[in-house]
BAFI-3210 file (N, C-alpha, C; in Angstrom, 3 decimals, decimal comma, padded with zeros to 6 digits):
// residues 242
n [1|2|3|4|5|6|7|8|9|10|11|12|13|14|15|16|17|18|19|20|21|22|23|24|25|26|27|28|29|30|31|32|33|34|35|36|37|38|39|40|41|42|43|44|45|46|47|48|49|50|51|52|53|54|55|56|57|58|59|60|61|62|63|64|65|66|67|68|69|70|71|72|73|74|75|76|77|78|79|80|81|82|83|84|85|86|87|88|89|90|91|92|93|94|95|96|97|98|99|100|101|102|103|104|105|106|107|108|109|110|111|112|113|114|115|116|117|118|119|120|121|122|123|124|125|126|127|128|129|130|131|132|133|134|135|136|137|138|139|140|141|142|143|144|145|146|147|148|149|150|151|152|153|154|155|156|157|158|159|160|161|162|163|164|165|166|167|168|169|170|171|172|173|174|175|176|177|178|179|180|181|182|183|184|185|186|187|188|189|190|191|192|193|194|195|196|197|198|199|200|201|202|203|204|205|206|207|208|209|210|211|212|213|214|215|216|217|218|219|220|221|222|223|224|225|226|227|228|229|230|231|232|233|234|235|236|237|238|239|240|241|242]
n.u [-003,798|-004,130|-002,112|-000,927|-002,964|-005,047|-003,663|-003,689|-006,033|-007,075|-005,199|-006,016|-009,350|-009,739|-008,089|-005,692|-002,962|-000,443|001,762|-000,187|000,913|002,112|001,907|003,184|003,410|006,053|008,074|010,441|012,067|011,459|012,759|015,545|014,655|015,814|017,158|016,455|019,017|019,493|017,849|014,898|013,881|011,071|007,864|006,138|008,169|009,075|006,546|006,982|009,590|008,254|007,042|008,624|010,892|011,123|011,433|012,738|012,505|013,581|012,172|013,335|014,472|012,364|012,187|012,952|010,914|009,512|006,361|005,552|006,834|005,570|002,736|003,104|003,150|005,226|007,627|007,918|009,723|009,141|010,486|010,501|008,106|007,023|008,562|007,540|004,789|005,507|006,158|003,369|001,806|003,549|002,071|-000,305|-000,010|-001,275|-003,780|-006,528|-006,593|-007,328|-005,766|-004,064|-002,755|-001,006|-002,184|-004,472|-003,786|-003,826|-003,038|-000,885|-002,676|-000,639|001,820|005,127|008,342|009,495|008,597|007,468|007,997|006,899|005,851|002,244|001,751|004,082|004,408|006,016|004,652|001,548|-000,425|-001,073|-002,113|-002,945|-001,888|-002,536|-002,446|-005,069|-007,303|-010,421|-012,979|-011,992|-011,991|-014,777|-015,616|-014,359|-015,815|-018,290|-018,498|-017,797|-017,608|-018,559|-016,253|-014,612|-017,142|-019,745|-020,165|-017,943|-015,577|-013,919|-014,749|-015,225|-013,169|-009,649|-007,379|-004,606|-001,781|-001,023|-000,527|-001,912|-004,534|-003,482|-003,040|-005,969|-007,518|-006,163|-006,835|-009,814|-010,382|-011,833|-011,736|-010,590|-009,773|-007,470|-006,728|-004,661|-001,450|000,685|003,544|003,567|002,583|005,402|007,124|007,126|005,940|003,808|001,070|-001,559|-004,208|-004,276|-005,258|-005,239|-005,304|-006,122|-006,430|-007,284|-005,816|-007,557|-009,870|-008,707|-009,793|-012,457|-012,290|-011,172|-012,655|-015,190|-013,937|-013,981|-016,221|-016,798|-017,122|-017,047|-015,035|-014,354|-016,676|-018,259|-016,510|-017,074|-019,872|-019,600|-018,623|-020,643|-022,696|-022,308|-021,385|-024,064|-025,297|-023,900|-024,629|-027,572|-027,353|-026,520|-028,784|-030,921|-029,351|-029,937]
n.v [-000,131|-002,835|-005,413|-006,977|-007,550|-008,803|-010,884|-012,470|-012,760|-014,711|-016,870|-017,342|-017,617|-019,223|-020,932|-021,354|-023,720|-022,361|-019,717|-016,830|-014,493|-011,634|-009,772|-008,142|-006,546|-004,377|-001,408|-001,420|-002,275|-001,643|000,879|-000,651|-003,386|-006,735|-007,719|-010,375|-012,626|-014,614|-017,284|-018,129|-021,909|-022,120|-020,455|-020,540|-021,716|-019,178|-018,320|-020,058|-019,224|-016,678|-016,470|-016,471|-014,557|-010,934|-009,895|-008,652|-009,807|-009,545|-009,465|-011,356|-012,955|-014,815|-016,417|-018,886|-020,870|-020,981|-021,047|-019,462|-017,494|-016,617|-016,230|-014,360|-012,171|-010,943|-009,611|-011,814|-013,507|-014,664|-017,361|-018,090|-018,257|-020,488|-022,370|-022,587|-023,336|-025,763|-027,451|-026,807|-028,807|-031,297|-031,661|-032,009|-034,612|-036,342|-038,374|-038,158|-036,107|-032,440|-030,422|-027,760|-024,358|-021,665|-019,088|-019,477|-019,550|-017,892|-014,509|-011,710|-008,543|-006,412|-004,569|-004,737|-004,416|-006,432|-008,371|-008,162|-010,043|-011,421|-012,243|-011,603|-010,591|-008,671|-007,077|-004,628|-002,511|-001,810|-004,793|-006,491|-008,800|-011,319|-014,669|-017,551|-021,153|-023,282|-025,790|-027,655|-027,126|-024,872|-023,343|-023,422|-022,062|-019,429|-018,788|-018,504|-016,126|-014,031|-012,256|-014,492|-017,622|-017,014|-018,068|-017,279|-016,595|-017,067|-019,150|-021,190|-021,948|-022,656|-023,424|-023,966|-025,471|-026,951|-024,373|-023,838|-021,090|-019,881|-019,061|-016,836|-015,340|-014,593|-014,009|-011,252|-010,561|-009,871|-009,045|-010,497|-013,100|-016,272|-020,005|-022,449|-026,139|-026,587|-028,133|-030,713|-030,070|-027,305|-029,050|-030,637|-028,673|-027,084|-028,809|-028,976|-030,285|-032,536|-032,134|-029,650|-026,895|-024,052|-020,307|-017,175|-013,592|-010,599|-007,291|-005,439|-006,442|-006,859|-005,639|-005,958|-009,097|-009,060|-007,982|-009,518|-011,778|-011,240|-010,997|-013,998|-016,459|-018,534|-020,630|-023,227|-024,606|-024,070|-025,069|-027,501|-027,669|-027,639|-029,939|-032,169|-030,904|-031,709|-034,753|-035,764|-034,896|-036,680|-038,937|-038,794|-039,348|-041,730|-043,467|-042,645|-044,302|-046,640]
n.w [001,415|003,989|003,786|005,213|007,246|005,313|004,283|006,370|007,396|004,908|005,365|007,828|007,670|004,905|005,569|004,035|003,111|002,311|001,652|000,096|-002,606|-004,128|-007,096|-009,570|-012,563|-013,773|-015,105|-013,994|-010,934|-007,614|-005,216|-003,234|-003,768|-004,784|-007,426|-009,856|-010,607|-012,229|-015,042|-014,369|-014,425|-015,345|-015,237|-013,259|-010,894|-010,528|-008,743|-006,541|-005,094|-004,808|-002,177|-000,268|-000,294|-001,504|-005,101|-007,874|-011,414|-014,552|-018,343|-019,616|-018,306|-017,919|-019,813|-019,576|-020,014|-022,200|-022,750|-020,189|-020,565|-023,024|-021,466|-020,310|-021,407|-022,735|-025,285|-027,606|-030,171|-033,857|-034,250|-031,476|-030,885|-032,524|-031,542|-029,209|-030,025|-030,603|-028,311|-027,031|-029,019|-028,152|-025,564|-025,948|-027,239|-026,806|-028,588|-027,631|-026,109|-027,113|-029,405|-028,416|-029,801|-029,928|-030,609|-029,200|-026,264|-023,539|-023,078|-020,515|-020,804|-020,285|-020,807|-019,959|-018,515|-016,511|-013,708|-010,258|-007,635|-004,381|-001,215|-000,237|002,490|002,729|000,473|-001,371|-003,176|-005,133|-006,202|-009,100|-009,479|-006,808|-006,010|-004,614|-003,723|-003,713|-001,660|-003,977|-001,623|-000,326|-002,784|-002,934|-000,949|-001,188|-003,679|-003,205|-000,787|-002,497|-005,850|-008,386|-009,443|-012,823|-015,475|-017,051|-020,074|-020,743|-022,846|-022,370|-020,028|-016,774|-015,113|-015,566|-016,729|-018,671|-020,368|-016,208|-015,774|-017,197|-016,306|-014,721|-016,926|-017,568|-015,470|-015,036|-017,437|-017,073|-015,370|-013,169|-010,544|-010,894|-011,061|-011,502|-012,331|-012,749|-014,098|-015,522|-015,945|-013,969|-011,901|-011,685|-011,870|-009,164|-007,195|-005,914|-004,451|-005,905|-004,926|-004,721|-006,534|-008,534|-007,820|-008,895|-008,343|-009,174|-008,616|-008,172|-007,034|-004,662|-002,111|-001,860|-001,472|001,029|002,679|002,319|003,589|006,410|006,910|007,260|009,971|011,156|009,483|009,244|009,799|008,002|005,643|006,535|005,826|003,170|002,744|003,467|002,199|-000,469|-000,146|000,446|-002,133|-003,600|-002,191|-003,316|-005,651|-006,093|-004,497|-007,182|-009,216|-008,765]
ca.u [-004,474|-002,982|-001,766|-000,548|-004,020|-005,363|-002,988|-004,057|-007,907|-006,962|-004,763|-007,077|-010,919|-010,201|-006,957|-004,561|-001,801|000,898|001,420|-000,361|002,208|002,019|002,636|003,273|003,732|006,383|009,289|012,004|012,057|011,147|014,103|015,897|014,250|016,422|017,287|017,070|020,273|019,418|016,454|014,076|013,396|009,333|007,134|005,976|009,305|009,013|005,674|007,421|010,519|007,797|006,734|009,974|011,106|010,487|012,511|012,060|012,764|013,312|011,032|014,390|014,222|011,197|011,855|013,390|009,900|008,767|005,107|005,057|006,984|004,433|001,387|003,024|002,926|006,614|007,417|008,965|010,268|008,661|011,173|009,948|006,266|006,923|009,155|005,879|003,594|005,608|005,696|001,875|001,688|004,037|001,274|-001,285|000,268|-002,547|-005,047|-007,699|-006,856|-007,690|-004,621|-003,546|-002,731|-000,217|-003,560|-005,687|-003,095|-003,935|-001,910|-001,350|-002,634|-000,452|002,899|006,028|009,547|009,461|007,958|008,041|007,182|006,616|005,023|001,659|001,788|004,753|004,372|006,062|003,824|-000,032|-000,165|-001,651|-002,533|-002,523|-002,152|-002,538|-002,937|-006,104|-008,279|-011,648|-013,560|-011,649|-012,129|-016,007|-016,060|-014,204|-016,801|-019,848|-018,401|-017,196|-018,182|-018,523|-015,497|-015,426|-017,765|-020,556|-019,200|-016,342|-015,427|-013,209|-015,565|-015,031|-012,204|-008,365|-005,930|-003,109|-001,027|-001,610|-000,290|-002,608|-005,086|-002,987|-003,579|-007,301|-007,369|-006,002|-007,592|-011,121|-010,481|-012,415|-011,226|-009,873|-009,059|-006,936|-006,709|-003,298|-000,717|002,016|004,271|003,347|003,501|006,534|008,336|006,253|006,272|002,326|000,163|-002,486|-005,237|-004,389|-005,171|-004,576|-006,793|-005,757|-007,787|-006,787|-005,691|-009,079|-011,171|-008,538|-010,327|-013,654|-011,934|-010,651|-014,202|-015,992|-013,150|-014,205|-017,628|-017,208|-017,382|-016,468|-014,246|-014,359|-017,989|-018,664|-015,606|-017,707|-021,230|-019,678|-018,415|-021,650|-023,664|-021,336|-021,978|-025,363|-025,686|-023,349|-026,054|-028,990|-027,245|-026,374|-029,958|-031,451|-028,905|-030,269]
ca.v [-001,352|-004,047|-006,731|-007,882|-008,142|-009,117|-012,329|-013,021|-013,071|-015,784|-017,964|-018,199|-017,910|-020,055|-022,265|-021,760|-024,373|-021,563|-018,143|-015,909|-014,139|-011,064|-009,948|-006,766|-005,989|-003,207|-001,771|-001,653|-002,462|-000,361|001,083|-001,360|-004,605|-007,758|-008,179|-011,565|-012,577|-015,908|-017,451|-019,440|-022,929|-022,170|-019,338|-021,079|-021,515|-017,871|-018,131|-020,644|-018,615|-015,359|-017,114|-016,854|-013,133|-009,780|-009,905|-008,194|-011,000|-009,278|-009,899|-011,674|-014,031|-015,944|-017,563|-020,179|-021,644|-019,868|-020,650|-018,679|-016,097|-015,675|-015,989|-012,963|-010,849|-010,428|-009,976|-012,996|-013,644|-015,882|-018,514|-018,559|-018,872|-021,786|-023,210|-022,539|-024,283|-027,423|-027,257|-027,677|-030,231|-032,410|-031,355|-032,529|-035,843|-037,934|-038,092|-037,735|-034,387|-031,008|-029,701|-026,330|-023,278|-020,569|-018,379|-020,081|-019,439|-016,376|-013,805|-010,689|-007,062|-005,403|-004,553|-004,651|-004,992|-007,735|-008,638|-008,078|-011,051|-011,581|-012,169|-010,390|-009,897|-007,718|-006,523|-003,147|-001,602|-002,418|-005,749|-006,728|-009,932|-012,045|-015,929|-018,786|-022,385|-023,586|-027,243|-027,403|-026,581|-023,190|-022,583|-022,775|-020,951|-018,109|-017,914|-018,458|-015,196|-012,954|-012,611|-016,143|-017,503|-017,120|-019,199|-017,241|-015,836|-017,276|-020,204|-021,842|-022,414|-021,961|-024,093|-023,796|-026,481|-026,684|-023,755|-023,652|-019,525|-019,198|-018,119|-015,508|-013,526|-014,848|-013,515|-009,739|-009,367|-010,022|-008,458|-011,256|-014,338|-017,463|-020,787|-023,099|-026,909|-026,911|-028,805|-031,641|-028,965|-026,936|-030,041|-030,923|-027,224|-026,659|-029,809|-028,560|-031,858|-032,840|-031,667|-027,922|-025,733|-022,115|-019,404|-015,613|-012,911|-009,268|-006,306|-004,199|-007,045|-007,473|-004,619|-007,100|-010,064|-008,811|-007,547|-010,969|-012,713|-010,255|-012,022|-015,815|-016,481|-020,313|-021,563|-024,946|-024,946|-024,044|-026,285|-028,961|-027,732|-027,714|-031,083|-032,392|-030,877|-032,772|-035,992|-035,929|-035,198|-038,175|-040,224|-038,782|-039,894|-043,103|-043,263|-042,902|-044,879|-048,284]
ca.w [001,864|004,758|002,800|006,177|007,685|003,799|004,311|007,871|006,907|003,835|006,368|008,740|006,827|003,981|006,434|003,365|003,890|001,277|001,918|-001,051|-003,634|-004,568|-008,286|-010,417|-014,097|-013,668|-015,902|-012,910|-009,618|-006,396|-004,489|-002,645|-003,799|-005,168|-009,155|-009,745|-011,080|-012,738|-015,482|-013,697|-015,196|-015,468|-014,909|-012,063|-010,263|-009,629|-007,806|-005,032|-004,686|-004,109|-001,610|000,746|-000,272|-002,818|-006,049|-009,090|-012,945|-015,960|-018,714|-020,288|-017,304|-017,726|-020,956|-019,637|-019,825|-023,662|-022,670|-019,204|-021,039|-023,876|-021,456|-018,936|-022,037|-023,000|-026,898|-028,218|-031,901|-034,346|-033,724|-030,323|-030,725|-033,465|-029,814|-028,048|-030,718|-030,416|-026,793|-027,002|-029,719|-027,447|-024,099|-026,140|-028,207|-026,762|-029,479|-027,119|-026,010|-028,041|-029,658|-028,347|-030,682|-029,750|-030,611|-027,715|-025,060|-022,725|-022,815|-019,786|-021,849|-019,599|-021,009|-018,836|-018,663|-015,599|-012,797|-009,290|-006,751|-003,302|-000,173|000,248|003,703|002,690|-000,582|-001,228|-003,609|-005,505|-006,949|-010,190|-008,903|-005,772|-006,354|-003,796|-004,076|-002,475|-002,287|-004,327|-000,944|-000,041|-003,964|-003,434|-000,052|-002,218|-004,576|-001,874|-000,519|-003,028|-006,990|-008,824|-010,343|-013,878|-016,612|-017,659|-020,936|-020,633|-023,794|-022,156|-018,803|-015,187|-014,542|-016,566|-016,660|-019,369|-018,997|-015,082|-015,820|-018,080|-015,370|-013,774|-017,627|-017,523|-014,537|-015,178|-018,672|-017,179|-013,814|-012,211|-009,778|-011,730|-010,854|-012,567|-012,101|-012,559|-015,330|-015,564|-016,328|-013,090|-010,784|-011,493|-010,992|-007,887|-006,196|-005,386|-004,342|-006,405|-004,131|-004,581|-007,582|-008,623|-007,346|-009,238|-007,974|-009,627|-007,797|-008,205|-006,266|-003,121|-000,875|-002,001|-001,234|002,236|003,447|001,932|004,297|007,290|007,269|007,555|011,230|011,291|008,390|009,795|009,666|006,033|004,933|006,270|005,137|001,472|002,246|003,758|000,873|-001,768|000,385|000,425|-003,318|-003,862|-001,962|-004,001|-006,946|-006,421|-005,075|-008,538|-010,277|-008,271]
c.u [-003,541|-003,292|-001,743|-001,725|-004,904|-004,904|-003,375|-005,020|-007,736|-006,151|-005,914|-008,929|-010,993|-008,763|-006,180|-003,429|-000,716|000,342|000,958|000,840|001,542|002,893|002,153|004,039|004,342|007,701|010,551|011,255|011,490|012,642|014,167|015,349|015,045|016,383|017,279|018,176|020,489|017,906|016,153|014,067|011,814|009,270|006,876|006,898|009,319|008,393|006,192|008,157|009,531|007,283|007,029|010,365|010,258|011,607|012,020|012,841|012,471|012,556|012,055|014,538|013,675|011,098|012,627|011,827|009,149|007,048|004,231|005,462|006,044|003,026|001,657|003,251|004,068|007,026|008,281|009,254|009,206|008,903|010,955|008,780|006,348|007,730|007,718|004,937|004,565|005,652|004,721|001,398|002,325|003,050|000,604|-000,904|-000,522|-003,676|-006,585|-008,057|-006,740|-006,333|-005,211|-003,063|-002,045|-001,288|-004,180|-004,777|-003,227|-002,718|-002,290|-001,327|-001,763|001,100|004,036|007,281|010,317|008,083|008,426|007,079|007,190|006,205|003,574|001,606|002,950|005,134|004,702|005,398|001,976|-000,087|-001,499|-002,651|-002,062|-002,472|-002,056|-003,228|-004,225|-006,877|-009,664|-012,846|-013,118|-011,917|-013,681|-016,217|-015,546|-015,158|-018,145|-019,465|-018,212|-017,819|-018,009|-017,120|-015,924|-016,069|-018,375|-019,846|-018,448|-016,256|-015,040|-013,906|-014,602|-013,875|-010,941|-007,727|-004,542|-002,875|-001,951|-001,523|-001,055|-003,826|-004,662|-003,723|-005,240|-008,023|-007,269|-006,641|-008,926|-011,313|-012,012|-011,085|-011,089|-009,481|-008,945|-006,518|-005,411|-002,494|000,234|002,803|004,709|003,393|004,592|007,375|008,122|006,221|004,339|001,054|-001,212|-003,915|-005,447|-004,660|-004,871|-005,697|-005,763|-006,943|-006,499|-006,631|-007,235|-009,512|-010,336|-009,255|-011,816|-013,622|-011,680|-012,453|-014,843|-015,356|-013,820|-015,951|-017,910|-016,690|-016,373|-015,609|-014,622|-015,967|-018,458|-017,935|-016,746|-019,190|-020,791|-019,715|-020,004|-022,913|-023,278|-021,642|-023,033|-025,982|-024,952|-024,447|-027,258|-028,780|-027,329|-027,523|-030,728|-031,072|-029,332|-031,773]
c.v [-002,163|-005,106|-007,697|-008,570|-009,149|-010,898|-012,888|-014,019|-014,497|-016,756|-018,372|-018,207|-019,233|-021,549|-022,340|-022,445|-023,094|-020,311|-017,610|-015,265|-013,107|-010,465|-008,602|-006,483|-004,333|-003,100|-001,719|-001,618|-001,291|-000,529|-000,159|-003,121|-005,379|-007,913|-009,332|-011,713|-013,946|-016,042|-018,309|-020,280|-022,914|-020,809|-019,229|-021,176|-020,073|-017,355|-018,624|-019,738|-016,777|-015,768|-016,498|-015,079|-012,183|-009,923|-009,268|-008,964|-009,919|-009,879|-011,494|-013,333|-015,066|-016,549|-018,384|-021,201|-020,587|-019,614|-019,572|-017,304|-015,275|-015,623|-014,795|-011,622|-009,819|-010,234|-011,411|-012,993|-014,722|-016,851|-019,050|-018,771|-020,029|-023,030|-023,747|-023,497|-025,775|-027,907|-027,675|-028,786|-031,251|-032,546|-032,404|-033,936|-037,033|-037,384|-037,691|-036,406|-033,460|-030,625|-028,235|-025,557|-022,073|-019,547|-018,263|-019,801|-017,968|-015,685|-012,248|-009,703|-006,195|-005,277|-004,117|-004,766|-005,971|-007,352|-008,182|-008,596|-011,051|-011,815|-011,595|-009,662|-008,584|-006,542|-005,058|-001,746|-002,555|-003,806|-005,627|-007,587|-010,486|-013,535|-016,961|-020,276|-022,716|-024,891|-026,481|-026,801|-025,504|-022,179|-021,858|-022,036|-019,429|-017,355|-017,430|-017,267|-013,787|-013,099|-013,917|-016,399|-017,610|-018,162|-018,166|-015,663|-015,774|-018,727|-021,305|-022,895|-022,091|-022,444|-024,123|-024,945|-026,239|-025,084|-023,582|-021,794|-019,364|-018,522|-016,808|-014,471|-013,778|-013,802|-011,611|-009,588|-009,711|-009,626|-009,279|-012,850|-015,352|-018,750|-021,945|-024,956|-027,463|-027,702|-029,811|-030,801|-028,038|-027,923|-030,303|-029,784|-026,705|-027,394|-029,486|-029,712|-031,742|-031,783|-030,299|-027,750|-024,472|-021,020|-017,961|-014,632|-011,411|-008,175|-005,604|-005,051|-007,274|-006,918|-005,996|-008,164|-009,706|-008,714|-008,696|-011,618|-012,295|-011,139|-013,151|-015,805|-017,688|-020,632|-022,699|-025,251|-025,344|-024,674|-027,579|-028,979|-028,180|-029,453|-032,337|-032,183|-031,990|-034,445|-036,356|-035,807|-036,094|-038,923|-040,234|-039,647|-041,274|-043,673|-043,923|-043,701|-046,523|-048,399]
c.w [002,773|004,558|004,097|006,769|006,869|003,795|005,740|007,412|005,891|004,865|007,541|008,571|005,849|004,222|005,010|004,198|003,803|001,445|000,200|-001,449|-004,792|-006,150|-008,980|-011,413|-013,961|-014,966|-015,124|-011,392|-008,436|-005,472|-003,206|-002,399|-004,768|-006,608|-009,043|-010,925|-011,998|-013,549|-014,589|-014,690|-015,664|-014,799|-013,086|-010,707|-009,691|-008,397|-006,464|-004,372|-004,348|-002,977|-000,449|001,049|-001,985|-003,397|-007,112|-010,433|-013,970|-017,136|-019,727|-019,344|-017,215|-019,096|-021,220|-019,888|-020,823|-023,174|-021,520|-019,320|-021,448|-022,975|-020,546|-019,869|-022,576|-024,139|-026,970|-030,031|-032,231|-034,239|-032,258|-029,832|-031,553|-031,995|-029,666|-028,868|-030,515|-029,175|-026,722|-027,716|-028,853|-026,211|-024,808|-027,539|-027,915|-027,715|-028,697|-026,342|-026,752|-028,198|-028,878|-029,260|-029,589|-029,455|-029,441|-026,473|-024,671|-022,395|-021,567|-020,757|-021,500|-020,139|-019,863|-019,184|-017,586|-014,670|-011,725|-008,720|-005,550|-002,585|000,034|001,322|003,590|001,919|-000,880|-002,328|-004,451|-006,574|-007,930|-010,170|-007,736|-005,713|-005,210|-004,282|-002,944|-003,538|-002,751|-002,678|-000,733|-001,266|-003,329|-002,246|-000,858|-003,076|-004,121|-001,487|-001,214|-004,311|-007,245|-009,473|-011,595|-014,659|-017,377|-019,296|-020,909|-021,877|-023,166|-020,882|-017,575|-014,939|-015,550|-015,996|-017,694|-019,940|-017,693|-015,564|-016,620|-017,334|-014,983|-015,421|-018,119|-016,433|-014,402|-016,100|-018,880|-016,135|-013,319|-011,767|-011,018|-011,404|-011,948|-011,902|-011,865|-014,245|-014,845|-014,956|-014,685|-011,426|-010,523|-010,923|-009,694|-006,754|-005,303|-005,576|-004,919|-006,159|-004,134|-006,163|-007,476|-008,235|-008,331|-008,859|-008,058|-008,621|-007,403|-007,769|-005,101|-001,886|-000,804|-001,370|000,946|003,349|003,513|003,482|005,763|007,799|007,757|009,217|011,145|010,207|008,242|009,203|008,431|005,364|005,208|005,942|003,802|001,520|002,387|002,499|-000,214|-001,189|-000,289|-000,961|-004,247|-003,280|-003,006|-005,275|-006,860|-005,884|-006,570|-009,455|-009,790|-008,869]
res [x|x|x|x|x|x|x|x|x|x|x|x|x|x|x|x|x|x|x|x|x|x|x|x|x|x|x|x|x|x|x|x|x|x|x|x|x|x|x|x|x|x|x|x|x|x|x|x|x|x|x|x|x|x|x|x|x|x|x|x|x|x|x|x|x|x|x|x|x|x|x|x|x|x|x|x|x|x|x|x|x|x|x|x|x|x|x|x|x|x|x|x|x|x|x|x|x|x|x|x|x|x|x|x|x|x|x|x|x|x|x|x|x|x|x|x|x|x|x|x|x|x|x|x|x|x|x|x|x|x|x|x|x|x|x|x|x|x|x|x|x|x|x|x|x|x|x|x|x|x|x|x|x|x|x|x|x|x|x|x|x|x|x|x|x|x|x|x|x|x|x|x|x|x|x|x|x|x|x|x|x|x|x|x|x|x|x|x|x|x|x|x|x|x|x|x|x|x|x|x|x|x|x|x|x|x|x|x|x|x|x|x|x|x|x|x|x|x|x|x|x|x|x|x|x|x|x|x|x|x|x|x|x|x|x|x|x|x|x|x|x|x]
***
């Protein structure tokens, strides 16, 4: 597949600001690609730095941040899921939000002994997943073109927020598209403005995704039909509410 063209089509169909970031559940590296040599502070932290170049993170790596460990599917000890449960009790210490449960946190099925991140445009072998940040309008041109993101038979519903990574294994262990609203947690290591969320979209739908992209003529256009629709059913409403 050309990732290179693959990343074109998404820069200029759906005007991503951030290059996509390719990602693969492997147990070693591919010849001549980068060990990283340091833990990241967050799961997340990895995604920026795939960004830039290809590296391959041991699975040993990513628990500087226990919860992006346990949701990429790494073993951890008991002592480090009882971490992880207080971790979420502190997320959720406002009474008005739903405790979290170690349980309830998505985990990837895919066993590994790291990762390997990168670029897509350059990506040197089949990713697992492809992740980009994109605003609520590029979300819904995504789904206007390609399958729906998920809800239907889904608990949780269409949209993820606390873990932001908890999409990416939503994402692989339902092999459909995903987006995630984002987290505290994930702002802060990311530095990723409000206005964006998480898009994951699994290896087995990029050929889908690429073709869908292959179709839209205008970008511009349909960015501003969505927004135009959304208008106009802001007027109706407020409308009815007089």
């Amino acid at each position: 597949m050309d990732f290179y063209r693959l990343t074109e089509l998404l820069q200029e169909k759906l005007l991503l600001e951030l290059p996509p970031v390719a990602l693969a559940f492997a147990d070693e590296p591919p010849p001549g690609v980068t060990v990283m040599g340091k833990e990241s502070p967050s799961f997340c932290t990895f995604w920026r730095w795939g960004e830039r170049s290809t590296f391959y993170a041991k699975a040993d790596q990513h628990l500087g941040c226990l919860i992006g460990g346990m949701v990429s599917g790494f073993p951890m000890t008991q002592e480090q899921l009882g971490e992880v449960q207080g971790l979420l009790e502190e997320m959720c210490s406002d009474e008005s939000v739903p405790l979290d449960n170690v349980e309830d946190v998505p985990r990837v099925n895919k066993q590994s002994k790291g990762i390997l991140y990168g670029p897509l445009w350059q990506f040197p072998s089949d990713p697992d997943l492809v992740i980009f940040w994109a605003s609520m309008f590029q979300a819904a041109i995504l789904q206007d073109v390609t399958q729906p993101l998920v809800w239907k038979g889904n608990s949780q519903g269409a949209y993820f927020g606390r873990p932001a990574c908890g999409v990416l294994a939503v994402a692989m262990n339902t092999q459909q598209n995903s987006y995630s609203l984002g987290c505290v947690g994930m702002r802060a290591y990311t530095q990723i403005p409000g206005e964006l969320g998480l898009i994951a979209i699994p290896g087995s739908k990029l050929q889908a995704l690429m073709d869908a992209l292959s179709g839209i003529d205008d970008p511009k256009a349909k960015i501003q039909a969505y927004q135009d629709k959304v208008r106009a059913a802001q007027e109706a409403q407020a409308q009815q509410n007089r």
